[in-house]
N, C-alpha and C positions, 0 to 999 in steps of 0.2 A: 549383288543387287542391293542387299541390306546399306552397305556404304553411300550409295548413290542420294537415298533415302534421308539418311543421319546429315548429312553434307548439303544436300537440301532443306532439312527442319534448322540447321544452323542458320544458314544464308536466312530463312523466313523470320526466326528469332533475331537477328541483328538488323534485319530490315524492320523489325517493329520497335525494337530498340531506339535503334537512332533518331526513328523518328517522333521519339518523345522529345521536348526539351528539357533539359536537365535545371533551367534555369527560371524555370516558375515558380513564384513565391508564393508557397501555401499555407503559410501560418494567417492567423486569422486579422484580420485589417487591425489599424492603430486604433485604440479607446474602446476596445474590446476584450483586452488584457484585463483576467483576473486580478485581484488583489490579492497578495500574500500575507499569508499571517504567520508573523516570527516570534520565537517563541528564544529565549539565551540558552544555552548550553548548558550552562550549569541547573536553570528552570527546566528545563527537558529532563534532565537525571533524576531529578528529585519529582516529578511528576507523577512516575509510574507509582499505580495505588491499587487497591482492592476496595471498592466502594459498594453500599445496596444495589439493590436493582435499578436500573431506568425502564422507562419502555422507549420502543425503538419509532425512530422515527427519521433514519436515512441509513438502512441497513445493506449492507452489500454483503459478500460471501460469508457462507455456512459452513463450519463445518462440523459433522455427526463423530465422536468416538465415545463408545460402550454405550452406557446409556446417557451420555452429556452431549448438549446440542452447544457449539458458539459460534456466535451471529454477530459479524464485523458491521460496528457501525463508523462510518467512513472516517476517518481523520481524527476519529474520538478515542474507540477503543472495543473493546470487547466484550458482548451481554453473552453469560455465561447461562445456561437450562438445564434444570436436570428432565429427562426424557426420558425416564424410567413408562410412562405412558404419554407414548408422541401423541396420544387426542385429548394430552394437558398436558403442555409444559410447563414447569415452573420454573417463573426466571428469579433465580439466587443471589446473582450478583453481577455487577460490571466493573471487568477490568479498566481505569482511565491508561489510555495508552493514545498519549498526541501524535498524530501522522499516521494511525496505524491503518492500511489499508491492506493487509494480507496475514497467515496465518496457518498453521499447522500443526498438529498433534502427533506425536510419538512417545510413547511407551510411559506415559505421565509426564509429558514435559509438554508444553504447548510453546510455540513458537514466533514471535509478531515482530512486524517493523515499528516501531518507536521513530519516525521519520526516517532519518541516514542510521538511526542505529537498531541490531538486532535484539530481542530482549527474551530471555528466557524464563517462565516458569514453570513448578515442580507442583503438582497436586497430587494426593490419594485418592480425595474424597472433594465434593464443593464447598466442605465448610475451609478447607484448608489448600490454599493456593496462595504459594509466596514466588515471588521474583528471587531467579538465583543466579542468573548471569545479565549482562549486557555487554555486547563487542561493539566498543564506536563505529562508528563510519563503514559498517557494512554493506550499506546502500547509497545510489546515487539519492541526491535531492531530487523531493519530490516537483516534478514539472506542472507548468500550469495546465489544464485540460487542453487536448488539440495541441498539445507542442511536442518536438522532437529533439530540442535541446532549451537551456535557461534564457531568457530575454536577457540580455544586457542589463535591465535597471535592477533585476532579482538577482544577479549573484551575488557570490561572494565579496568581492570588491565593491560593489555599489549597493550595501545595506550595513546596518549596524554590527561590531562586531560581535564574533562569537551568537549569532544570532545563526538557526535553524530555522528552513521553512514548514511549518507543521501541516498547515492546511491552504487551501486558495478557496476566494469568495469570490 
């Protein structure tokens, strides 16, 4: 009986299948396309810094290790908190890291995309947080909003070279 069942829920699943079209175009209409902002290759390497505080003002994920809060702010970089009392944080400093829209912490090492590339740093404490790795081209470029692969006028061939896209306006 069970078979009968599976052989049926397949048939129902291919009959809802099919009748999608596979051939609608869902990227968002012409003149609605972001603008990219590129940033050289070699300006990218030399980018990554440890600056004062900002305050934030287009912040996307958080994340909490011991008592240090960091608060991705999109495309920019990293506001670093000491949260030793989370009903005050003090923000200490911002990492500038262009493209940077993700992040992670492990065992004193914090983790960030630098656009296509990964970048690492090594802290004890928040007075002291230095960059000690970067691995090129560890991520794809970053896409415009609502897209599923590069427009043709953004890639690689059709922009300046050695040119990375760090953010979209």
């Amino acid at each position: 009986m069970k078979p009968a069942f599976f052989v049926v829920g397949l048939m129902t699943l291919s009959l809802v299948y099919s009748s999608c079209d596979p051939k609608i175009d869902t990227t968002p209409e012409k003149g609605t396309l972001p603008e990219a902002v590129l940033m050289r290759r070699s300006e990218l390497e030399k980018s990554v810094k440890v600056e004062g505080p900002r305050k934030l003002h287009n912040p996307g994920k958080i994340y909490s290790y011991g008592t240090w809060l960091f608060v991705c702010e999109k495309y920019e970089g990293i506001h670093v908190y000491d949260n030793l009392d989370p009903t005050k944080p003090i923000n200490k400093s911002f990492l500038v890291i262009p493209g940077c829209q993700d992040m992670a912490v492990k065992n004193f090492y914090l983790y960030a995309d630098n656009a296509v590339d990964l970048v690492t740093f090594h802290f004890l404490d928040l007075n002291q947080i230095e960059l000690v790795d970067r691995e090129r081209n560890a991520f794809p470029e970053i896409l415009p909003p609502n897209y599923t692969q590069m427009p043709t006028q953004f890639d690689a061939d059709h922009r300046p070279d050695s040119t990375i896209i760090i953010a979209w306006k």
